[in-house]
C-alpha positions as CSV (number, residue, x, y, z in Angstrom):
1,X,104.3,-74.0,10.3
2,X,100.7,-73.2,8.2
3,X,102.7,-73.0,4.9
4,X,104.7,-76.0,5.2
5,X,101.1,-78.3,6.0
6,X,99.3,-77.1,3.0
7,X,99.7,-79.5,0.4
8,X,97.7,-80.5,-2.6
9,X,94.4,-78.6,-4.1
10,X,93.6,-75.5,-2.7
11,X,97.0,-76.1,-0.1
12,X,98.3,-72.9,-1.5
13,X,95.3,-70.5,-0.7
14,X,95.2,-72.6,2.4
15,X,98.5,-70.9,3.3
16,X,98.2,-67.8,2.0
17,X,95.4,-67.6,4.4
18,X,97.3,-69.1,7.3
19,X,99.5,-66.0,7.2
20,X,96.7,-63.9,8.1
21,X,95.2,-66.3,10.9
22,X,98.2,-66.8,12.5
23,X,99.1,-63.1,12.6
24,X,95.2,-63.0,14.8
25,X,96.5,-47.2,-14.4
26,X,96.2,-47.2,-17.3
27,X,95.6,-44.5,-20.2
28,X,95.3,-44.6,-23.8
29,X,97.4,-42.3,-26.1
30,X,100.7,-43.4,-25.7
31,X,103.5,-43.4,-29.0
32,X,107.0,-43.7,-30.1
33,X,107.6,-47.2,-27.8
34,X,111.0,-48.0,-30.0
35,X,111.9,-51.6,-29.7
36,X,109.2,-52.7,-28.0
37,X,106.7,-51.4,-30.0
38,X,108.6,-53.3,-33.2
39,X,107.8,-56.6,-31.6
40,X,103.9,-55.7,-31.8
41,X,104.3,-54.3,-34.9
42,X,106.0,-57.3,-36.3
43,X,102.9,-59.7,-35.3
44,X,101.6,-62.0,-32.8
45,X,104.5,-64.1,-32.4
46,X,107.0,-61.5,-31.9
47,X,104.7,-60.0,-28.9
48,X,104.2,-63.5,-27.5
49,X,108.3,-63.5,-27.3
50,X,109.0,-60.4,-26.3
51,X,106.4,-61.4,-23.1
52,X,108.2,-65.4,-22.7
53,X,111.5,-62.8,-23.1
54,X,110.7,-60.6,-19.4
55,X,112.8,-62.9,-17.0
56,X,115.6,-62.5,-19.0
57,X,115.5,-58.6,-19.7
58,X,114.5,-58.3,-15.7
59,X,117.5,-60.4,-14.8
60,X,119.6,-58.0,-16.5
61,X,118.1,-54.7,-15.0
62,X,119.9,-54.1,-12.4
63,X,117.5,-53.1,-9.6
64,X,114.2,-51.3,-9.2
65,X,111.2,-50.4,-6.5
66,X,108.3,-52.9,-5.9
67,X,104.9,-52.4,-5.1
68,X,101.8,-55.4,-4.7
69,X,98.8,-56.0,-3.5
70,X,97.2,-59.7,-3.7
71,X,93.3,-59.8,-3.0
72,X,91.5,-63.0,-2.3
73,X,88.3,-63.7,-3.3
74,X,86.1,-66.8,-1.5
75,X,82.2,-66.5,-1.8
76,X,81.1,-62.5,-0.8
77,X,84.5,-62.5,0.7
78,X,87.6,-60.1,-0.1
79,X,90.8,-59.7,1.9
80,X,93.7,-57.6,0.2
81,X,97.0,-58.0,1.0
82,X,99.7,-55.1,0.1
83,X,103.2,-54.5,-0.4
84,X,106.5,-51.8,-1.0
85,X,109.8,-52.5,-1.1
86,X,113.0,-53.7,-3.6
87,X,114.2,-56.3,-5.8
88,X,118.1,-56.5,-6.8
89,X,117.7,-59.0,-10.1
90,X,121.6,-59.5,-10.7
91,X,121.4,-61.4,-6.5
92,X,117.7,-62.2,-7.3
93,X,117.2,-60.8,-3.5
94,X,114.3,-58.6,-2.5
95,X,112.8,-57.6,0.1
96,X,109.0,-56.4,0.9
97,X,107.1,-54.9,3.9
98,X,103.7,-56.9,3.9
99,X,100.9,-54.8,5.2
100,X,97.7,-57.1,6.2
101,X,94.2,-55.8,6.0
102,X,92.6,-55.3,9.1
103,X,90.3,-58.0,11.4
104,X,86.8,-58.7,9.3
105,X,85.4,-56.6,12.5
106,X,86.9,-54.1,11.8
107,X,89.3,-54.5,14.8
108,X,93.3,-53.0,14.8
109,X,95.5,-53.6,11.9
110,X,98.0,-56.5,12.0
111,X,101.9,-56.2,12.6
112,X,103.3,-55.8,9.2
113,X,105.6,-58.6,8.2
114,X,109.3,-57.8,6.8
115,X,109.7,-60.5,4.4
116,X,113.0,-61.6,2.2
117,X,112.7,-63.3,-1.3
118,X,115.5,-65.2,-2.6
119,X,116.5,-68.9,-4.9
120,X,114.4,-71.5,-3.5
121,X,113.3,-69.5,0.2
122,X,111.0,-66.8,1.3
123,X,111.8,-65.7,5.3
124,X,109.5,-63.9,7.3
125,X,109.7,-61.4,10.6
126,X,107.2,-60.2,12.7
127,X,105.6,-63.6,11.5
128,X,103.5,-64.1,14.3
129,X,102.0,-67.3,15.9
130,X,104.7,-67.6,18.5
131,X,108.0,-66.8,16.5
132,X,110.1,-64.3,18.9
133,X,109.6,-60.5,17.5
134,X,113.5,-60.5,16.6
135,X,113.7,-64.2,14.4
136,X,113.0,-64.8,11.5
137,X,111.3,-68.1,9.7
138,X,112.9,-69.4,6.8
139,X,110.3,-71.8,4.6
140,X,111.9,-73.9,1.6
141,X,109.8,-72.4,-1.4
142,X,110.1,-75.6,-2.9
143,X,108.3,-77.3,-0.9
144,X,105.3,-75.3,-1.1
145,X,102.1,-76.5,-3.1
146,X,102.6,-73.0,-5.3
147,X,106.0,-72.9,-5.0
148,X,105.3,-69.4,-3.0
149,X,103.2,-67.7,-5.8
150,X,100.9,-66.3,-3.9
151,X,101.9,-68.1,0.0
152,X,103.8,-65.4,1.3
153,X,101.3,-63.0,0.4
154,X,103.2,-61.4,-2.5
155,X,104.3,-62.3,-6.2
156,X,108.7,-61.4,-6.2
157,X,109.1,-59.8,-9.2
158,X,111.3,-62.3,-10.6
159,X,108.6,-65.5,-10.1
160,X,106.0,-63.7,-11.8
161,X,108.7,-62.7,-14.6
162,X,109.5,-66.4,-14.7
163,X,105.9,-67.5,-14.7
164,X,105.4,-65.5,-18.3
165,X,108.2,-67.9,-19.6
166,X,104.3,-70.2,-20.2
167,X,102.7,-67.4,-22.0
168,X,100.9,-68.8,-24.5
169,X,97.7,-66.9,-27.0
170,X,99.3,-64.2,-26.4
171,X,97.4,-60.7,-27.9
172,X,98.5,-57.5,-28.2
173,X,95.7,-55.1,-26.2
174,X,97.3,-51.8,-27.0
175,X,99.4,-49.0,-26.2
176,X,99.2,-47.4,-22.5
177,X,100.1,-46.1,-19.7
178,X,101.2,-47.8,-16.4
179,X,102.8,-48.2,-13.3
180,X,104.5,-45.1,-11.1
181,X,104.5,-41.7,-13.4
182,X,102.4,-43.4,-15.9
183,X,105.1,-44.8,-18.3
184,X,104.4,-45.6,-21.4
185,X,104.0,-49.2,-21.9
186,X,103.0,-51.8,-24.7
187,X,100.0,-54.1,-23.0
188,X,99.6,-57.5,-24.0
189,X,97.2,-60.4,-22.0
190,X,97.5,-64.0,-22.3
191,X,97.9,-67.1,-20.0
192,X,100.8,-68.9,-19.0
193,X,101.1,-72.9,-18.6
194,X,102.7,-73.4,-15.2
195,X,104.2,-76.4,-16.1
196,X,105.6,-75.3,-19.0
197,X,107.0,-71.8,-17.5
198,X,109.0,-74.3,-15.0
199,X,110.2,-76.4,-18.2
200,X,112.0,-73.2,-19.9
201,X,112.8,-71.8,-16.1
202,X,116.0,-70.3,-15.2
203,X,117.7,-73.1,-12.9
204,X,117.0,-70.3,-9.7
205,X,113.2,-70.2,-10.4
206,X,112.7,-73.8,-11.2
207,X,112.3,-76.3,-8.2
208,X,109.6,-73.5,-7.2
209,X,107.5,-73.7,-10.9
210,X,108.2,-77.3,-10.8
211,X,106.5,-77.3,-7.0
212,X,103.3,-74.8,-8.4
213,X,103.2,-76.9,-11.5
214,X,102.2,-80.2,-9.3
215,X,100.1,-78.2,-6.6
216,X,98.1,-76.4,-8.5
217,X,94.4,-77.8,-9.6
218,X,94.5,-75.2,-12.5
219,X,97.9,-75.2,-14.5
220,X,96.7,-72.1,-16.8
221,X,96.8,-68.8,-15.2
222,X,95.4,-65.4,-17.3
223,X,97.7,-62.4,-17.2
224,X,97.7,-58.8,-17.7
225,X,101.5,-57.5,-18.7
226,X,102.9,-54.3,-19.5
227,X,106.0,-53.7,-21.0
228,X,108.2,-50.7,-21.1
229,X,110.3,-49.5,-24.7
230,X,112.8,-51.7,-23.1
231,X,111.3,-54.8,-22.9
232,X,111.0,-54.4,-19.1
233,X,108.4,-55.5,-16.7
234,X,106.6,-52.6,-15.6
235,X,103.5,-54.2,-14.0
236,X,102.2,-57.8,-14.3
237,X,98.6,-58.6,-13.1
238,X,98.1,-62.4,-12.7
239,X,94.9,-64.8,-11.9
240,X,95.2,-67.8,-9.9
241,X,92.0,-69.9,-9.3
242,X,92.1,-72.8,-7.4
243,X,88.9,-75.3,-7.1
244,X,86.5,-75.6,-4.3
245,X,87.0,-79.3,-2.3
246,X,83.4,-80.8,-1.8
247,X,81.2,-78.9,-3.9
248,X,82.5,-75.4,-2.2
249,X,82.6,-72.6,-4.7
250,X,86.7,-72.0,-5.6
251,X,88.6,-69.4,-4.6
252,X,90.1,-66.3,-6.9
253,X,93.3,-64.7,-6.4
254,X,94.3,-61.7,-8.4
255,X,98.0,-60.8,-7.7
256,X,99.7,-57.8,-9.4
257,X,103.1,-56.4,-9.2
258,X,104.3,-53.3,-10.5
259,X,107.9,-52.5,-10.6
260,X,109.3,-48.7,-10.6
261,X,112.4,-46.7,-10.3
262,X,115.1,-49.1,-12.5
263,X,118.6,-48.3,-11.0
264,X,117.4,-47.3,-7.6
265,X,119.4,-49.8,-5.7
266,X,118.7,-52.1,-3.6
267,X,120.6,-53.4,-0.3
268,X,119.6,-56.8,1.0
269,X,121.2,-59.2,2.9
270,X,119.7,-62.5,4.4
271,X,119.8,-63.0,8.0
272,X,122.6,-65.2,10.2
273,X,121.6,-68.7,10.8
274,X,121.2,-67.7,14.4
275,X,118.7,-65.3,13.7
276,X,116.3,-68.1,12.5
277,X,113.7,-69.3,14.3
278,X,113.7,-73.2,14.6
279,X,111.1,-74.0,17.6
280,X,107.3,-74.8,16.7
281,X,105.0,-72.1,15.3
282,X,101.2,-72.0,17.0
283,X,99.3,-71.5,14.1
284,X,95.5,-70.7,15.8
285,X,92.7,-72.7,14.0
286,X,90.4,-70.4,11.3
């Protein structure tokens, strides 16, 4: 399989781009942020902990909407990849409908692919690239060269929570709006250390952070977050850039995730071991 082959520099954006071959906000102007708005008022460090503190606060929220996109940029090139679905945080299950951007012709739009996030696997349907239309593939996150950051075409709420754990020069932008409705959120922007996000890791996130740490060329990743009075994720904008091989210009991925409708519910179950695939996926050459 295309994301189990990738390995090394640029293996991740290698796969993320194997999933499309081989299927052929903000306002000023906002007040009164309670809690939240203490830790910015309180200084630096405070914000820079209430931003390492997201995982933990999403952990304990129950459940909520999803929505991503993920757009890839290499040379004139840009491909954007989109997504909708759930997340329940107390199972650390969600589950996204991938939409794919149409053929660079212009040609018809690909099958979207239902995917399933949980500990340590992503699985895919409607994968393409000779997987029957009613199995699924299961791919150990682990084992992935960016411990499925951006792979599977999405960042799960939770990994890009966990990835925050790394924050470091943390600043405090300003108060906003964001996300579904326009909630009122506290934005701060930063980077986060991949290794040292997998070090302070929940022991669920950490083989995959521990994976990205050693396959990714460029350990430091810039974010965008945005916080509600809560101290919950409300969207989360990160930049991955991974380094040309061979003098080739690099490739930029911007990956954002914004997370809606707290206590919505969210129903997911992983499929039967029968239902997964486990013959040889064609994967046609780029």
């Amino acid at each position: 399989m295309v994301v189990q082959r990738h390995r090394g520099r640029g293996g991740a954006v290698a796969a993320a781009s194997g999933l499309l071959v081989g299927l052929g906000l903000v306002s000023t102007g906002c007040s009164g942020m309670g809690a939240a708005a203490d830790d910015r008022g309180s200084g630096q460090a405070a914000g820079a902990a209430a931003v390492r503190r997201a995982a933990d606060v999403l952990a304990r929220s129950g459940s909520s909407r999803v929505r991503t996109s993920m757009e890839t940029a290499t040379g004139g090139t840009r491909v954007t990849i989109r997504g909708y679905g759930a997340f329940d945080y107390g199972r650390r299950l969600g589950r996204l409908r991938v939409v794919l951007p149409q053929d660079a012709a212009g040609g018809a739009e690909h099958r979207p692919v239902t995917e399933l996030l949980a500990p340590g696997a992503l699985y895919m349907k409607d994968r393409g690239a000779g997987v029957p239309p009613d199995k699924w593939v299961r791919v150990d996150t682990t084992g992935l060269a960016d411990g499925n950051l951006v792979t599977g075409g999405a960042t799960d709420p939770l990994s890009a929570a966990e990835l925050l754990r790394g924050a470091r020069e943390v600043t405090f932008v300003g108060e906003e709006r964001a996300g579904e409705g326009g909630v009122p959120v506290l934005h701060y922007r930063g980077t986060a250390d991949i290794a040292r996000a997998a070090a302070a890791a929940s022991p669920s996130a950490r083989g995959a952070l521990r994976a990205a740490a050693r396959g990714f060329s460029e350990r430091r990743v810039p974010f965008d977050v945005f916080l509600d009075e809560q101290g919950r994720l409300r969207k989360v904008r990160h930049r991955f850039t991974f380094s040309g091989g061979g003098g080739s210009a690099g490739t930029e991925v911007v990956s954002t995730t914004v997370l809606y409708g707290f206590g919505s519910g969210a129903t997911i179950e992983l499929p039967a071991e029968r239902d997964i695939y486990a013959g040889k996926i064609t994967v046609p050459e780029a």
